[in-house]
Residue, then its C-alpha position, 0 to 999 in steps of 0.5 A: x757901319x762896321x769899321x776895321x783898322x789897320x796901322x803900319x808904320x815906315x820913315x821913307x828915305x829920301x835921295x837916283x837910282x835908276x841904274x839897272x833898268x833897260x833904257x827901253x823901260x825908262x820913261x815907260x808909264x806902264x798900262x792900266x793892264x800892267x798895273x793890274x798884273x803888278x798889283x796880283x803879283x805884289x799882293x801874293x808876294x806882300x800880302x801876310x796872315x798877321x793883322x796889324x793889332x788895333x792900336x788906341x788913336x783917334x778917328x775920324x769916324x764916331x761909331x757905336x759898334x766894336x772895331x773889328x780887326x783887318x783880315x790881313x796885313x796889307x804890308x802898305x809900306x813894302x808895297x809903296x816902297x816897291x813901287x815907288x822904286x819901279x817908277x823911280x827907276x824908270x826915270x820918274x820923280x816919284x813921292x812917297x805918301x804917309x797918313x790915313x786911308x779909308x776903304x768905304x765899301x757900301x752894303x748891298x742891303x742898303x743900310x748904312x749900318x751894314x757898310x764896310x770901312x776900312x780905317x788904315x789910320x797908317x798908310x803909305x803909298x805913291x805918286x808918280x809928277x804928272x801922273x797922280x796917285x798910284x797905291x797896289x796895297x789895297x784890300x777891301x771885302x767885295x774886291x781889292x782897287x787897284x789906284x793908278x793914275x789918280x782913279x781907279x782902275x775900271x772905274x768902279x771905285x771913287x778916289x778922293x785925297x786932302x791934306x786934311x779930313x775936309x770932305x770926309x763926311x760928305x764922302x760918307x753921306x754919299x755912300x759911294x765905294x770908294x777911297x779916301x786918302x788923307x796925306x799927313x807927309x811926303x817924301x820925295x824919292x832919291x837915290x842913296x837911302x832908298x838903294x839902303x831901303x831896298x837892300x833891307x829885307x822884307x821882314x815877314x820873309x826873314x821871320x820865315x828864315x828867308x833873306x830876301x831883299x826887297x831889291x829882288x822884289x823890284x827886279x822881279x816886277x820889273x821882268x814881270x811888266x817888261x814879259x821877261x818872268x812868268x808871274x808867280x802869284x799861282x804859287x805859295x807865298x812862301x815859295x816865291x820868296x824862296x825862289x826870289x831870295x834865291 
């Protein structure tokens, strides 16, 4: 098995900050469709070239092999707090989730030593009361799941979660591909610190010399799921900050 790692770390905020948001968005679950868009669009503006550096800390996976460094930077904490935002703002109590993922994508030779896991022993994503798990920051080698709603979109991914690692090595055994999310603490969403999150800009942006808040990064998804924006993923990631920022 040819484990990666990736580590990121974020304090979500707690505290009703939907204001904003058109009334005929709110209380709108968006579609499997929508998501898929949200996702490509999230991914291109998110998404950056600097894997984050592996990091001494225990796994839950014992291998002979070296670790490997993730080939991008998922940017999971800008992503869960974007997308919590969104739902959030719809009318939807939603929660932010830290702790640990793991991406398990099988190798078509059949052989367990060629498989691929992905190890985020840092990550963040959402869930949205009454409609499950949502996470758009995935990465894996073959294609990058799109988690919503507690499963996969299309199917093609297994979905697991715990508050612990009981079941992980079963998950294994079973080489399905799959995701399997260890929750290690949440944090519901409210208003107050999360308008203070979202006024913060998006690090990678400001290193570039653009100040770009991750409101605008909301708002623009938001017209992008409501038909109102074209979608911006054609573009060079450092031109859509520029035109958000902008």
């Amino acid at each position: 098995m040819k484990p990666t790692i990736q580590t990121q770390l974020f304090q979500p905020e707690a505290g009703d900050y939907s204001f904003g948001v058109p009334k005929s968005l709110q209380k709108d679950l968006p579609t499997e469709a929508q998501m898929f868009r949200l996702k490509r669009e999230l991914n291109v503006l998110l998404w950056t070239d600097d894997p984050p550096r592996l990091m001494p800390m225990p796994t839950l996976v014992e291998c002979n092999q070296p670790l490997q460094t993730a080939a991008i930077n998922m940017q999971c904490v800008a992503h869960a707090l974007i997308t919590g935002a969104i739902f959030f703002r719809r009318g939807f109590q939603a929660t932010i989730h830290g702790g640990r993922a793991f991406v398990l994508d099988p190798s078509p030779s059949n052989s367990p030593h060629d498989d691929c896991l992905n190890q985020i022993m840092k990550h963040w994503w959402v869930s949205v009361q009454g409609f499950g798990l949502v996470d758009l920051s995935l990465f894996a080698e073959t294609e990058h799941p799109l988690v919503y709603r507690n499963r996969s979109c299309g199917d093609r991914w297994k979905i697991l979660f715990r508050d612990s690692g009981e079941g992980f090595p079963a998950f294994l055994r079973r080489r399905e591909r799959g995701c399997f999310y260890v929750t290690m603490g949440r944090k519901l969403i409210a208003s107050i610190e999360l308008a203070q999150a979202l006024a913060q800009t998006f690090p990678p942006a400001e290193a570039s010399g653009i100040l770009l808040p991750h409101m605008r990064i909301v708002e623009h998804c938001e017209r992008v799921l409501g038909g109102s924006a074209e979608n911006l993923a054609h573009l060079p990631q450092k031109e859509i900050w520029r035109r958000l920022a902008n």
